[in-house]
C-alpha positions in Angstrom: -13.1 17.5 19.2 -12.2 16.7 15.9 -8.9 17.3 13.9 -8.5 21.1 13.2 -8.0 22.2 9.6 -6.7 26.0 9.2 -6.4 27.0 5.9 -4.1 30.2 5.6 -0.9 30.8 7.2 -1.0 34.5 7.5 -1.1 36.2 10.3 -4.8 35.6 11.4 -4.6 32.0 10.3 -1.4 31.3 12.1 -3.3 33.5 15.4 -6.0 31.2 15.1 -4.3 27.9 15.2 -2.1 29.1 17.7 -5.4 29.4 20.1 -6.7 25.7 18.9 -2.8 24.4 19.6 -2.9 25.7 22.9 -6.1 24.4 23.6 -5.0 21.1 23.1 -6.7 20.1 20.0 -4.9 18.5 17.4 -4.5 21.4 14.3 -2.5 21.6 10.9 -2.2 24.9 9.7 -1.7 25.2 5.8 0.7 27.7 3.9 1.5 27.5 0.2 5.3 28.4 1.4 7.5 25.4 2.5 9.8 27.7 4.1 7.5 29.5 6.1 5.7 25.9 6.9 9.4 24.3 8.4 10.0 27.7 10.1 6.8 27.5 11.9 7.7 23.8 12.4 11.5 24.1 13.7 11.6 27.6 15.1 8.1 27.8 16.0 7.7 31.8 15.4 6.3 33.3 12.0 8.5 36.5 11.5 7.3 37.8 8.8 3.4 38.4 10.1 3.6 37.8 14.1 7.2 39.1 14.5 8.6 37.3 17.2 5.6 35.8 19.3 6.4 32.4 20.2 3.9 29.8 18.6 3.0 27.2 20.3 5.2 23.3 19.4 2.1 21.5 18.6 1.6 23.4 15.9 1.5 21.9 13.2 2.5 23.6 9.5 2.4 22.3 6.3 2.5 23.0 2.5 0.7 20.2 1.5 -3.2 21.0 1.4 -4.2 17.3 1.1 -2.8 16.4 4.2 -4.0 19.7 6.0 -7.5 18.2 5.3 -7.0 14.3 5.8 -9.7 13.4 8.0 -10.2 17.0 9.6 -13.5 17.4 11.2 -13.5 21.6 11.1 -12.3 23.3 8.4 -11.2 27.2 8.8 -10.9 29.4 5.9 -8.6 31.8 6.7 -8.2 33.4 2.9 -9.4 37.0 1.4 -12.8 37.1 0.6 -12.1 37.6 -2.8 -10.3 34.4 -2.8 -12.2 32.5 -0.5 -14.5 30.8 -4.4 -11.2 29.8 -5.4 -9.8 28.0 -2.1 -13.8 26.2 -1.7 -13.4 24.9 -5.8 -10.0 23.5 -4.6 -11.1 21.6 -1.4 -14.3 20.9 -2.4 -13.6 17.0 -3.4 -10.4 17.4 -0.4 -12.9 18.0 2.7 -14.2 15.2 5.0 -18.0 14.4 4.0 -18.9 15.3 7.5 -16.5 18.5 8.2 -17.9 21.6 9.4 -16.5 24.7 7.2 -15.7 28.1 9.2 -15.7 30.9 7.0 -13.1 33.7 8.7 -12.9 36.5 6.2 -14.5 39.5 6.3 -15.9 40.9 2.7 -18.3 40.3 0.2 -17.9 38.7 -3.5 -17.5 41.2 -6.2 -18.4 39.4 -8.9 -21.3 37.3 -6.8 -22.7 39.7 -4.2 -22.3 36.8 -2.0 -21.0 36.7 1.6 -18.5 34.4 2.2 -20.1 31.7 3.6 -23.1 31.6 1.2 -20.0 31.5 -1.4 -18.6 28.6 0.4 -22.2 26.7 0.7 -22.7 26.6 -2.9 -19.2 25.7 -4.2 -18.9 22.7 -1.6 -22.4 21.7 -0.9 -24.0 19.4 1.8 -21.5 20.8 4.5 -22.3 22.7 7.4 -21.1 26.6 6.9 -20.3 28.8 9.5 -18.4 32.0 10.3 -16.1 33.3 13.0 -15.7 37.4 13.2 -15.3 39.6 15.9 -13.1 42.8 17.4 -9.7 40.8 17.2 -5.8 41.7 16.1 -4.0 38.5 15.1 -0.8 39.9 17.2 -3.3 40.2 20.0 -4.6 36.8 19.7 -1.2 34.7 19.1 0.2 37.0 22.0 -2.5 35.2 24.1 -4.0 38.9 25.3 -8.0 38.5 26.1 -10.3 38.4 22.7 -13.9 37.8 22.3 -15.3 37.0 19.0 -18.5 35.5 17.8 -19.0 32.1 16.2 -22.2 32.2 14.4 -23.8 28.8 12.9 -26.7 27.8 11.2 -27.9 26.3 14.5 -27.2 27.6 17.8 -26.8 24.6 19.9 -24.3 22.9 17.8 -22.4 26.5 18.1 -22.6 27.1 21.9 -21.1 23.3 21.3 -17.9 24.0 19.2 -17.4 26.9 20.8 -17.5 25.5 24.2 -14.4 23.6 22.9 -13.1 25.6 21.4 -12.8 28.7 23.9 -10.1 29.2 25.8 -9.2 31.5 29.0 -7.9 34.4 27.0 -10.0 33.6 24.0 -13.8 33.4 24.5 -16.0 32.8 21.9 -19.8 33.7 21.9 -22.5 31.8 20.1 -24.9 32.9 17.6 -27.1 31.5 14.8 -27.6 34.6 12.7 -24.9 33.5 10.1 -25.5 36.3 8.2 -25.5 39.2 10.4 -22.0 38.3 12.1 -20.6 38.4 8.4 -22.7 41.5 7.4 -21.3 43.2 10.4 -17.2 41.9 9.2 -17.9 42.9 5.7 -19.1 46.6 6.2 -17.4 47.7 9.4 -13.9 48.1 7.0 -15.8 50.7 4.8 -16.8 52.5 7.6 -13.1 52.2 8.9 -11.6 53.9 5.6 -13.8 56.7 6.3 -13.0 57.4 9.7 -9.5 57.0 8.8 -9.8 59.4 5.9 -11.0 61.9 8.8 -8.7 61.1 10.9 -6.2 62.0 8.1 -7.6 65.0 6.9 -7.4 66.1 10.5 -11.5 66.8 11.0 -11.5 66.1 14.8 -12.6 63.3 16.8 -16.2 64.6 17.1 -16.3 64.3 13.1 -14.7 60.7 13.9 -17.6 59.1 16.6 -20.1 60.9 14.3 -18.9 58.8 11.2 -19.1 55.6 13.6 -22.3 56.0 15.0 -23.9 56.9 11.0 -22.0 53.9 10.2 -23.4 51.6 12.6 -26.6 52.8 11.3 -26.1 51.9 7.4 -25.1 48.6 8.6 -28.0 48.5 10.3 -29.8 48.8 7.6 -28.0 46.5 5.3 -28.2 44.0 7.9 -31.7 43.8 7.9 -32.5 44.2 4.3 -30.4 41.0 4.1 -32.7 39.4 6.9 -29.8 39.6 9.7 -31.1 39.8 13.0 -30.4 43.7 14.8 -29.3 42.6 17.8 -26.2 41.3 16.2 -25.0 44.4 14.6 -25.2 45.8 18.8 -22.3 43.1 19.5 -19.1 41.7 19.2 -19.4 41.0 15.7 -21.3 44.6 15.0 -20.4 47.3 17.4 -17.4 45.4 19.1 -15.4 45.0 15.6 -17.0 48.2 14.2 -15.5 50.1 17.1 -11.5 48.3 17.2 -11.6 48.6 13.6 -12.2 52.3 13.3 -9.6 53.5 16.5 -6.5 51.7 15.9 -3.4 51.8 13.4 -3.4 48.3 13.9 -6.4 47.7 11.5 -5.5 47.4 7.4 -8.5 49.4 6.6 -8.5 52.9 9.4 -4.7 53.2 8.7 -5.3 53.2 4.9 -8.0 55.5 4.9 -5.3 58.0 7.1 -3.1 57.3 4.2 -5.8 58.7 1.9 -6.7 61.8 4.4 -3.3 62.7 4.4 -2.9 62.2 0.2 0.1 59.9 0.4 -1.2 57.4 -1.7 -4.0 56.8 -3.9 -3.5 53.2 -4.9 -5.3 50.5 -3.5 -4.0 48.6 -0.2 -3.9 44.5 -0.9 -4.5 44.0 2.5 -7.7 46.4 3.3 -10.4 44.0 2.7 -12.9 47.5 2.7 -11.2 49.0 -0.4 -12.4 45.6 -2.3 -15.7 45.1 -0.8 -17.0 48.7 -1.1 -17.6 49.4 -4.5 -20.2 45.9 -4.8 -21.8 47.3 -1.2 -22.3 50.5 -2.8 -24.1 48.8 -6.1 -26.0 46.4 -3.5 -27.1 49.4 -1.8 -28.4 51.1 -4.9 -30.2 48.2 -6.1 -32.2 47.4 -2.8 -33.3 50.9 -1.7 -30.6 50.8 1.2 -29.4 54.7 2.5 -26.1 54.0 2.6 -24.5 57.7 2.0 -20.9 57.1 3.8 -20.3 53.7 1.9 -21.2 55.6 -1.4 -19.0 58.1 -0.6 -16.7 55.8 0.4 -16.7 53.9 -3.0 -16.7 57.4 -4.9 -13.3 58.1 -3.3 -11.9 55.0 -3.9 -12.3 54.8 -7.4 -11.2 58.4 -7.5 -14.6 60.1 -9.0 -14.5 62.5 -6.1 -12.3 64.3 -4.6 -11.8 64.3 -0.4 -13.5 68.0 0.0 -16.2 67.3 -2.8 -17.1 63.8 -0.6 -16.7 66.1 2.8 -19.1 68.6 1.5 -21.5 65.2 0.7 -22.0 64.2 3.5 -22.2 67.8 5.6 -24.8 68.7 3.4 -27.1 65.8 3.2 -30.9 67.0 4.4 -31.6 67.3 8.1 -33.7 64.7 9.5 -34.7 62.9 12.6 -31.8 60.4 13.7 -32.7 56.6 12.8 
């Protein structure tokens, strides 16, 4: 296996080097902060996103993106979707003419109406682009407690490959080649989790709650294969597996910030949910391509406050009855 590149020192970055560390393969993680870089280095923890989870010594943390990417044969992205243009225009002359490039956020492109890793295709060309998603906390993961997540490339063997080497025995990764639907699945499963959240918050019960996720499931259903994703991944880890973690835990950016908005103790926009960014280009994707996608409208109505919580309750309760799809 090839030198390990993981750009993004953040909690999920830091998770995921931690798991190639451990593994034994040799991995720089890079952080724009020197401080946090020699604390990773010298104290080996990262306090202020993985509290005090030991990380592992041959971890490696640096500042300096050149050397990050010196000769590294797979590149992870580990940046906000919104970000992740940015990050592939600076790297694009850095990366190895042979290194694979892992796309690991969750999201799609506001001002594109890309996903991530067709983002990353076009702004470094002639390198192989994949993505890794699944139902995965980054305290869970650099805690070493059992994950599974999906690592989805443009062709299969080459992933059942990497991620043969790349799995560990608290960390399995599953191999797919339907690129799109893995990231489909990531980028729409935090809408749906502000939504559940919002019930959650505005106390509608838990039958409201598994009614949201299942309707959910099915708009992403549907986006996934207007955007020629294949179904069966929206029924896995990737799909269902994150769609469900996402939606029943505090632990998730995007569920405890739609409780936030149930509950009316904020109205301004969490940096953190990737869903409160991604929702209002889903919505116009939806609109323009004939997709029924009434929760993620409703979902971006609320978030840039053109209706209120009852007004988007009463939306959705008294939509037409119909067979179930």
């Amino acid at each position: 296996m090839k030198k390990i590149a993981v750009l993004g020192a953040g909690a999920w970055g830091t998770a995921l080097a931690c798991v190639f560390a451990r593994k034994g393969h040799e991995t720089q993680l890079f952080g724009r902060n020197a401080a946090l870089c020699e604390e990773i280095n010298v104290a080996h923890t990262n306090a202020k996103y993985l509290g005090a989870i030991p990380l592992p010594q041959q971890l490696v943390a640096t500042n300096s993106i050149e050397e990050a990417l010196d000769e590294a044969g797979f590149v992870f992205l580990v940046a906000p979707t919104q970000q992740v243009h940015n990050v592939a225009m600076r790297i694009e002359k850095l990366v190895a003419p042979d290194a694979v490039l892992i796309n690991c956020a969750k999201g799609i492109h506001r001002e594109s109406g890309l996903l991530p890793s067709r983002l990353l295709a076009e702004t470094v060309p002639n390198h192989i682009c994949g993505v890794l998603s699944g139902p995965s906390f980054a305290v869970d993961v650099a805690a070493g407690k059992p994950t599974a997540v999906t690592l989805a490339m443009p062709e299969l063997q080459m992933a059942i490959d990497v991620a043969g080497e790349l799995s560990g025995p608290e960390f399995r990764i599953y191999a797919s080649d339907d690129v799109t639907g893995v990231e489909v699945g990531g980028a729409l499963k935090n809408i749906i989790a502000i939504a559940v959240g919002i019930c959650r918050g505005m106390d509608m019960g838990t039958s409201a709650e598994a009614a949201l996720i299942a309707r959910g499931n099915a708009e992403i259903l549907r986006f996934a294969t207007v955007f020629g994703a294949k179904p069966k991944t929206m029924q896995g880890l990737a799909g269902l597996g994150d769609l469900f973690l996402t939606c029943s835990s505090l632990k998730s950016r995007n569920f405890s910030y739609g409780v936030m908005l149930g509950q009316r103790e904020t109205q301004s926009p969490h940096k953190l949910a990737e869903g409160v960014h991604t929702v209002g280009i889903a919505a116009q994707i939806a609109r323009e391509r004939g997709i029924e996608a009434p929760i993620i409208d409703v979902v971006s109505q609320i978030i840039a406050n053109t209706i209120t919580l009852e007004e988007a309750r009463m939306s959705l309760l008294s939509r037409p009855v119909k067979a179930e799809d």
